[in-house]
ZAMARGU-4260 file (C-alpha; in steps of 0.2 Angstrom, whole numbers, plus 5000, padded with zeros to 4 digits):
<rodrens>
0) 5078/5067/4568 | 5079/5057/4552 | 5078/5037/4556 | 5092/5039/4543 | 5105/5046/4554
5) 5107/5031/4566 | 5106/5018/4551 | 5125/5011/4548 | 5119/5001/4530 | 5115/5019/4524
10) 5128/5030/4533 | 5142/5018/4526 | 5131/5019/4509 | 5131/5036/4508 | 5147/5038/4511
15) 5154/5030/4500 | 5144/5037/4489 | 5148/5055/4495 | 5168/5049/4492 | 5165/5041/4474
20) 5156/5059/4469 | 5167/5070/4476 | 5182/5063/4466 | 5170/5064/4452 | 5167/5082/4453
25) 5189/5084/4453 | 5190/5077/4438 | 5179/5088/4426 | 5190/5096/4414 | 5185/5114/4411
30) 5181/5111/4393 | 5167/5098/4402 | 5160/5110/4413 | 5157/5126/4399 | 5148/5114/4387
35) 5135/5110/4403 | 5134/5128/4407 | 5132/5133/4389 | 5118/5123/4390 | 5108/5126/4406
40) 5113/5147/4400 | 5124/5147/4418 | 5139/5154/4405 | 5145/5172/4406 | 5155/5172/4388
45) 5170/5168/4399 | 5167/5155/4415 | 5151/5145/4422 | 5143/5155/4434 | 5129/5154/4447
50) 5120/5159/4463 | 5119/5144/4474 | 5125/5128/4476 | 5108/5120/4468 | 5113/5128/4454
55) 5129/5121/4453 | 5124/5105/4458 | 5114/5104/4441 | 5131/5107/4432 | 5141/5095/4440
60) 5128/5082/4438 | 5128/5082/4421 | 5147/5085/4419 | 5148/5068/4431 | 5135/5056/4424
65) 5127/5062/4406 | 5139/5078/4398 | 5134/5088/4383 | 5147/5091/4370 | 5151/5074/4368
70) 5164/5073/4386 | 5166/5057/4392 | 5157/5059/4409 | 5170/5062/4424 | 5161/5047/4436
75) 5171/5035/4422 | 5187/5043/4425 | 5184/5042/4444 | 5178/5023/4443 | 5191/5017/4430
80) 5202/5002/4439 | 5192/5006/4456 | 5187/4990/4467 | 5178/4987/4483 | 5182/4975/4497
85) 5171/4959/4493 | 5155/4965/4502 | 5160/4983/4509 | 5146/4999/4505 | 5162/5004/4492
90) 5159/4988/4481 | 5140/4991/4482 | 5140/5008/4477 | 5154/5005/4464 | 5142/4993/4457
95) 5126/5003/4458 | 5133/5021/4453 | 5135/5017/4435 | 5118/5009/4432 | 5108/5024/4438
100) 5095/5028/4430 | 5086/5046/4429 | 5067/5046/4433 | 5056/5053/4440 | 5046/5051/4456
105) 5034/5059/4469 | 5037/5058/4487 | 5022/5047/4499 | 5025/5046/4515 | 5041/5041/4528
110) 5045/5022/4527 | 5045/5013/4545 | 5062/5009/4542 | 5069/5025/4537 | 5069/5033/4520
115) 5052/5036/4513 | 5039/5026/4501 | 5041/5034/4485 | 5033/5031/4467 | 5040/5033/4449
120) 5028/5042/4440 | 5031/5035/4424 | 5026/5018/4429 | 5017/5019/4445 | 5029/5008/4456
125) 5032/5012/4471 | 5050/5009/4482 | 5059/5012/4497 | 5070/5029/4494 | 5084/5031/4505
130) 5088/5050/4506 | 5090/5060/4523 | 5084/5077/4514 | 5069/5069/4507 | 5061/5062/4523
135) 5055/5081/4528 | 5036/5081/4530 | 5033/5096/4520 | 5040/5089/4502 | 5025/5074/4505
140) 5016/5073/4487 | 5032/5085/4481 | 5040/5076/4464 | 5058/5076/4459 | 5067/5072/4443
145) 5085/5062/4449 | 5096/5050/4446 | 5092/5033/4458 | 5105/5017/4459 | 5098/5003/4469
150) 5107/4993/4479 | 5097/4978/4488 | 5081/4983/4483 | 5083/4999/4491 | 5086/5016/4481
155) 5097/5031/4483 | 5098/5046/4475 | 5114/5050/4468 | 5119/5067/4460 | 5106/5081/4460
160) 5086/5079/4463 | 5076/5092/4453 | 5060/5097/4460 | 5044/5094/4449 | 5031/5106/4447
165) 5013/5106/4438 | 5019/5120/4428 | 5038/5112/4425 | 5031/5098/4418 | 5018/5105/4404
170) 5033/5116/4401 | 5042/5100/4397 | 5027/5094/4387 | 5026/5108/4375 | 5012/5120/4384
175) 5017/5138/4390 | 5021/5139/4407 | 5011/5152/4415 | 5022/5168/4423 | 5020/5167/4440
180) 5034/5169/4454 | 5044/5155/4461 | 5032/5148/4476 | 5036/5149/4493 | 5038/5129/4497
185) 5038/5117/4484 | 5019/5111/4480 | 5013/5095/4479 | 5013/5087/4460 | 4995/5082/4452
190) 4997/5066/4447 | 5000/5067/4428 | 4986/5060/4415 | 4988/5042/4407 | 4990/5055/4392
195) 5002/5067/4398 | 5012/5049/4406 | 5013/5043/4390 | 5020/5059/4381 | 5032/5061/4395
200) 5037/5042/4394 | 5041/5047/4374 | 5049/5064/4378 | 5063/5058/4391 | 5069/5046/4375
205) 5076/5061/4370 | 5094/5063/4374 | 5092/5083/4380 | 5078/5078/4390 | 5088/5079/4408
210) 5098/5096/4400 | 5080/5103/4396 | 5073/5099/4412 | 5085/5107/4421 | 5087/5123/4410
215) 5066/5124/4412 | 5068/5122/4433 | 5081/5135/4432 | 5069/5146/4420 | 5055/5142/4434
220) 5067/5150/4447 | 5066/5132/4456 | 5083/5137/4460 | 5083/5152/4464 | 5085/5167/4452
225) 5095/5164/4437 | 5111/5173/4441 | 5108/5184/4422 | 5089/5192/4432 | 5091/5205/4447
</rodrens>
């Protein structure tokens, strides 16, 4: 049992960060949601379509926080004229959601506390994650791309968490990916060269940086399969 579950700062956290989400995802106009499908190729010429709700998760993360097409992202509708009662987890996570930042990170071990040590790849800190799904022992050394927000010098995940793969991240870099199936459980990451650090660090300035990670995950079939392959 996660040390998670019985932890009321985080139960009320997340929460209200379910909540906050949730009415987030109500809001996406349909114009929103076929420009982030059009872009991950989850579009069938007529609606979004997918296998799995990882797949759909990838839409409505983008639809919520950072939309193609130029949509204003649904998480401002939701938060528009919001407030939380003066120290409640609702005012926290009010506060935090809209400073998230996309990154990504590699999972170390479980934290005595709950959650689990993690470290940001692109600048080798480390921090205390606050995720229930990530505290499994068998994603230790496993990397994820995801959007954090802190709140008290603890971290949360908020939206999707994309899983990180050798071959994912030279795909990212410019090298071919070799063709190979989907692997069985996710593999632990290599921590990246100073080099490929610093080219990754350049390449996620790119405003299509999350779309492209994403689309190369679902290409992977770190997803599952695509639902346009048998």
């Amino acid at each position: 049992m996660s040390l998670l579950d019985g932890h009321p700062r985080y139960l009320a956290l997340a929460q209200a960060r379910q909540a906050l989400l949730s009415d987030a995802t109500r809001r996406i106009p349909a114009a929103n949601m076929a420009s982030q499908a059009r872009a991950l190729r989850l579009w069938n010429g007529k609606a979004p379509v997918v296998r799995n709700e990882g797949q759909l998760g990838l839409l409505y993360d983008l639809a919520v926080f950072a939309p193609v097409g130029g949509h204003t992202p649904a998480l401002e509708r939701t938060l528009r004229g919001l407030s939380g009662e003066p120290g409640s987890a609702a005012e926290a996570v009010l506060a935090a959601l809209p400073a998230a930042v996309f990154t990504l990170f590699r999972i170390e071990d479980a934290a005595p506390e709950g959650g689990v040590i993690a470290q940001d790849i692109l600048s080798n800190a480390r921090f205390i994650l606050w995720d229930r799904f990530l505290e499994r022992e068998d994603l230790r050394g496993v990397g994820f791309g995801g959007r954090l927000m802190a709140i008290d010098g603890i971290y949360m995940t908020c939206g999707t968490t994309c899983p990180l793969t050798d071959e994912l991240l030279q795909a990212m870099l410019g090298f071919p990916a070799p063709e190979a199936p989907p692997p069985a459980m996710l593999p632990p990451l290599s921590p990246p060269t100073p080099e490929d650090v610093a080219l990754l660090r350049e390449a996620m300035r790119a405003p299509d940086f999350v779309p492209r990670l994403y689309r190369t995950a679902l290409d992977l079939g770190l997803f599952g399969p695509r639902p346009d392959r048998p």
